[in-house]
N, C-alpha and C positions, 0 to 999 in steps of 0.2 A: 259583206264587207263593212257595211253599216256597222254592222251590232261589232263586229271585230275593232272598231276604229271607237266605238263609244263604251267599248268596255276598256278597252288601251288608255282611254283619256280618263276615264273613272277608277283607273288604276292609281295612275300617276295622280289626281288629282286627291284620292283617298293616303296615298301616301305621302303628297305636300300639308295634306292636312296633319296629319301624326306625327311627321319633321315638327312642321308649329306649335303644334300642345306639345311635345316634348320641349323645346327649346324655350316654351312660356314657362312649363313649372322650372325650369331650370334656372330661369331668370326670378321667380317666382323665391324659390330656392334661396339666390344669394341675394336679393331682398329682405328677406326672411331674418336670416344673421346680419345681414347691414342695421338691421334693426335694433338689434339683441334684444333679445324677447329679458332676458335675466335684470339687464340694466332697465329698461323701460317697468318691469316690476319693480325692482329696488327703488325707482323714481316713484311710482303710486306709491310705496308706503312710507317714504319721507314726506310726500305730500300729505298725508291721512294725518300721522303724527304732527304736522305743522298746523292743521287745521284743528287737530283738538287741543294743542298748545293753546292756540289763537281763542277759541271757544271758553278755556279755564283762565283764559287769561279776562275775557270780556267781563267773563260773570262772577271773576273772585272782587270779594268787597274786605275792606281795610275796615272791620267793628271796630279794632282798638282804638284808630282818627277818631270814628266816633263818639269811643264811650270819652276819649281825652275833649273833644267837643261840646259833649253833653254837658261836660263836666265843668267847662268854663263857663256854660250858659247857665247854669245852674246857681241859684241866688244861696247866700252861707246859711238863709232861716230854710231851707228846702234841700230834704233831704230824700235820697230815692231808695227803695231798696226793692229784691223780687221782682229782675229784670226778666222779662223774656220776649224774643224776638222773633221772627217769622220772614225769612225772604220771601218777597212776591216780587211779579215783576216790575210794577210801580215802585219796587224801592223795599224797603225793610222796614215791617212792622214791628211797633216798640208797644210793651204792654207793663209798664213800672206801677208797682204802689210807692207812697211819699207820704211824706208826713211834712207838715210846714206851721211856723207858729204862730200866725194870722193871717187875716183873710187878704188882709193890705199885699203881705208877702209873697201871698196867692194869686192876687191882681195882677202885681208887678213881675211875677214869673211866665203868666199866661202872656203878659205883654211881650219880653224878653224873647221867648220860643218863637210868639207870630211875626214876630222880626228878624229870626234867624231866616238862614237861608237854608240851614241843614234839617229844619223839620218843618214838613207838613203837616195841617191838619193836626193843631196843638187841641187836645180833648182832655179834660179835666171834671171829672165827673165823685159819683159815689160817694161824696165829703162824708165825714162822723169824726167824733171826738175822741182822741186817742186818752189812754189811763193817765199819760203824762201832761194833758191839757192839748198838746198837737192834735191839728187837724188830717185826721187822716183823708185821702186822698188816691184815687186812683187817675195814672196818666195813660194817654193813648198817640201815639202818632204814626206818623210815614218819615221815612227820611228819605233827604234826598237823595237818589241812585249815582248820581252822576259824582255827588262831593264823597264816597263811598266806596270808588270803583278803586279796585288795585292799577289796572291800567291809565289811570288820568292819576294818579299818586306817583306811578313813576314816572310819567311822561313831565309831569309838572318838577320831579326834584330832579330829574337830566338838563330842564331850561333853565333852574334856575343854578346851577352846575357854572 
Protein backbone atom coordinates (compact mmCIF):
# COMPACT_ATOMS: atom_id res chain seq x y z
CA UNK A 1 0.00 0.00 0.00
CA UNK A 2 3.15 1.93 0.68
CA UNK A 3 5.02 1.67 -2.43
CA UNK A 4 1.23 2.16 -4.11
CA UNK A 5 0.72 5.65 -2.27
CA UNK A 6 4.69 6.72 -3.06
CA UNK A 7 4.48 5.86 -6.59
CA UNK A 8 0.89 7.77 -6.80
CA UNK A 9 2.70 10.79 -5.20
CA UNK A 10 5.79 10.52 -7.51
CA UNK A 11 3.49 10.53 -10.27
CA UNK A 12 1.70 13.52 -9.60
CA UNK A 13 4.75 15.02 -8.48
CA UNK A 14 6.82 14.04 -11.79
CA UNK A 15 4.09 15.55 -13.59
CA UNK A 16 3.81 19.03 -11.58
CA UNK A 17 7.23 19.01 -12.49
CA UNK A 18 6.78 18.86 -16.49
CA UNK A 19 3.48 21.31 -16.07
CA UNK A 20 6.61 23.83 -14.69
CA UNK A 21 9.37 23.39 -17.41
CA UNK A 22 6.71 23.55 -19.71
CA UNK A 23 5.17 26.66 -18.69
CA UNK A 24 8.89 28.19 -17.83
CA UNK A 25 9.97 27.75 -21.57
CA UNK A 26 6.87 29.34 -22.47
CA UNK A 27 7.43 32.15 -20.46
CA UNK A 28 10.95 31.88 -21.50
CA UNK A 29 9.43 31.97 -24.93
CA UNK A 30 7.62 35.31 -24.95
CA UNK A 31 10.55 36.96 -23.15
CA UNK A 32 12.53 35.96 -25.84
CA UNK A 33 10.33 38.35 -28.46
CA UNK A 34 9.63 40.90 -25.77
CA UNK A 35 13.23 41.26 -26.38
CA UNK A 36 13.43 41.29 -30.01
CA UNK A 37 16.60 39.67 -30.61
CA UNK A 38 16.46 41.67 -34.39
CA UNK A 39 16.12 45.22 -32.73
CA UNK A 40 18.75 44.60 -29.86
CA UNK A 41 21.15 43.56 -32.86
CA UNK A 42 20.40 46.55 -35.01
CA UNK A 43 21.09 48.55 -31.63
CA UNK A 44 24.82 46.68 -31.34
CA UNK A 45 25.58 47.81 -34.74
CA UNK A 46 24.63 51.46 -34.40
CA UNK A 47 26.54 51.37 -31.45
CA UNK A 48 29.84 49.89 -33.15
CA UNK A 49 29.34 52.53 -35.91
CA UNK A 50 29.19 55.24 -33.23
CA UNK A 51 32.13 54.21 -31.65
CA UNK A 52 34.30 54.23 -34.61
CA UNK A 53 32.81 57.57 -35.73
CA UNK A 54 34.01 58.66 -32.25
CA UNK A 55 37.59 56.95 -32.62
CA UNK A 56 38.18 58.84 -36.51
CA UNK A 57 36.82 61.63 -35.04
CA UNK A 58 39.56 61.73 -31.87
CA UNK A 59 42.42 60.86 -34.09
CA UNK A 60 41.73 62.96 -37.27
CA UNK A 61 44.09 65.99 -37.16
CA UNK A 62 43.48 69.44 -39.23
CA UNK A 63 47.62 69.59 -41.03
CA UNK A 64 46.31 72.49 -43.10
CA UNK A 65 45.72 74.71 -39.33
CA UNK A 66 49.05 73.68 -39.24
CA UNK A 67 50.84 74.11 -42.20
CA UNK A 68 48.67 77.90 -42.27
CA UNK A 69 50.28 78.10 -38.45
CA UNK A 70 53.62 77.23 -39.43
CA UNK A 71 53.47 79.56 -41.80
CA UNK A 72 52.67 82.65 -39.74
CA UNK A 73 55.53 81.58 -37.30
CA UNK A 74 57.80 81.48 -39.97
CA UNK A 75 60.13 84.71 -40.38
CA UNK A 76 60.05 86.21 -44.36
CA UNK A 77 64.48 85.51 -44.35
CA UNK A 78 63.20 81.58 -43.65
CA UNK A 79 62.17 79.67 -45.93
CA UNK A 80 61.13 75.80 -45.63
CA UNK A 81 60.76 73.34 -48.16
CA UNK A 82 60.75 69.05 -48.18
CA UNK A 83 58.18 68.79 -45.68
CA UNK A 84 57.47 65.36 -44.23
CA UNK A 85 55.51 64.38 -41.45
CA UNK A 86 54.88 61.31 -39.25
CA UNK A 87 51.88 60.90 -36.80
CA UNK A 88 52.93 59.39 -33.48
CA UNK A 89 51.11 59.63 -30.54
CA UNK A 90 52.72 62.55 -28.87
CA UNK A 91 51.61 64.56 -31.78
CA UNK A 92 53.10 64.83 -35.42
CA UNK A 93 56.35 64.79 -36.36
CA UNK A 94 57.60 67.54 -38.65
CA UNK A 95 61.03 66.83 -40.59
CA UNK A 96 61.59 70.26 -43.10
CA UNK A 97 64.76 71.36 -44.83
CA UNK A 98 65.02 75.47 -44.97
CA UNK A 99 67.21 77.66 -46.04
CA UNK A 100 67.63 81.12 -44.26
CA UNK A 101 69.99 84.28 -44.90
CA UNK A 102 71.68 84.65 -41.70
CA UNK A 103 72.45 83.20 -38.77
CA UNK A 104 70.68 86.36 -36.73
CA UNK A 105 67.61 85.09 -38.81
CA UNK A 106 68.22 81.70 -37.50
CA UNK A 107 68.50 82.81 -33.95
CA UNK A 108 65.42 84.75 -33.96
CA UNK A 109 63.27 81.75 -35.73
CA UNK A 110 64.68 79.21 -33.12
CA UNK A 111 63.37 81.98 -30.71
CA UNK A 112 59.91 82.35 -32.38
CA UNK A 113 59.04 78.26 -32.51
CA UNK A 114 60.23 77.86 -28.59
CA UNK A 115 57.59 80.19 -27.94
CA UNK A 116 54.83 78.84 -30.02
CA UNK A 117 52.65 76.87 -28.49
CA UNK A 118 52.12 74.57 -31.67
CA UNK A 119 55.71 73.22 -31.70
CA UNK A 120 57.59 71.23 -29.64
CA UNK A 121 61.00 70.43 -29.24
CA UNK A 122 62.10 73.17 -32.03
CA UNK A 123 65.64 71.16 -33.45
CA UNK A 124 67.69 72.91 -35.98
CA UNK A 125 70.47 71.16 -36.97
CA UNK A 126 72.82 70.15 -40.16
CA UNK A 127 73.65 73.99 -41.13
CA UNK A 128 75.90 74.35 -44.71
CA UNK A 129 75.99 77.04 -47.26
CA UNK A 130 73.69 76.86 -49.81
CA UNK A 131 75.09 77.90 -54.04
CA UNK A 132 72.95 81.05 -53.28
CA UNK A 133 74.87 82.17 -50.00
CA UNK A 134 71.62 80.80 -47.86
CA UNK A 135 72.21 78.78 -44.99
CA UNK A 136 70.95 75.66 -45.39
CA UNK A 137 69.24 74.14 -42.62
CA UNK A 138 67.46 71.15 -41.54
CA UNK A 139 64.21 71.46 -38.97
CA UNK A 140 62.85 68.78 -36.61
CA UNK A 141 59.81 69.03 -34.29
CA UNK A 142 56.55 67.64 -32.43
CA UNK A 143 53.48 69.54 -32.78
CA UNK A 144 51.20 69.96 -30.49
CA UNK A 145 48.26 67.04 -30.72
CA UNK A 146 45.77 68.86 -29.08
CA UNK A 147 45.96 72.51 -31.21
CA UNK A 148 45.75 69.68 -34.30
CA UNK A 149 42.87 67.66 -33.46
CA UNK A 150 39.73 67.87 -35.81
CA UNK A 151 37.68 67.31 -32.78
CA UNK A 152 38.78 70.62 -30.62
CA UNK A 153 38.61 72.61 -34.32
CA UNK A 154 35.08 71.99 -34.38
CA UNK A 155 34.16 72.15 -30.88
CA UNK A 156 36.00 75.46 -30.64
CA UNK A 157 34.34 77.17 -34.11
CA UNK A 158 30.54 75.73 -32.61
CA UNK A 159 31.62 78.11 -29.23
CA UNK A 160 32.63 80.72 -31.00
CA UNK A 161 29.25 80.44 -33.32
Amino acid sequence: MVTVLTSGALFLYKSSLNSQIADAKTQIDNDRVAFQPDKIKDLVDVDSRIKSAEALLNNHIVLSDALVRLNQLTLKKMQFSDLEYLKKPDGLALSIVGEVQTYNALAEQERIFKESDLIRDPNFGSFSLGDNGYILVNFSATLNPSLLSYKNAIESTNINQ
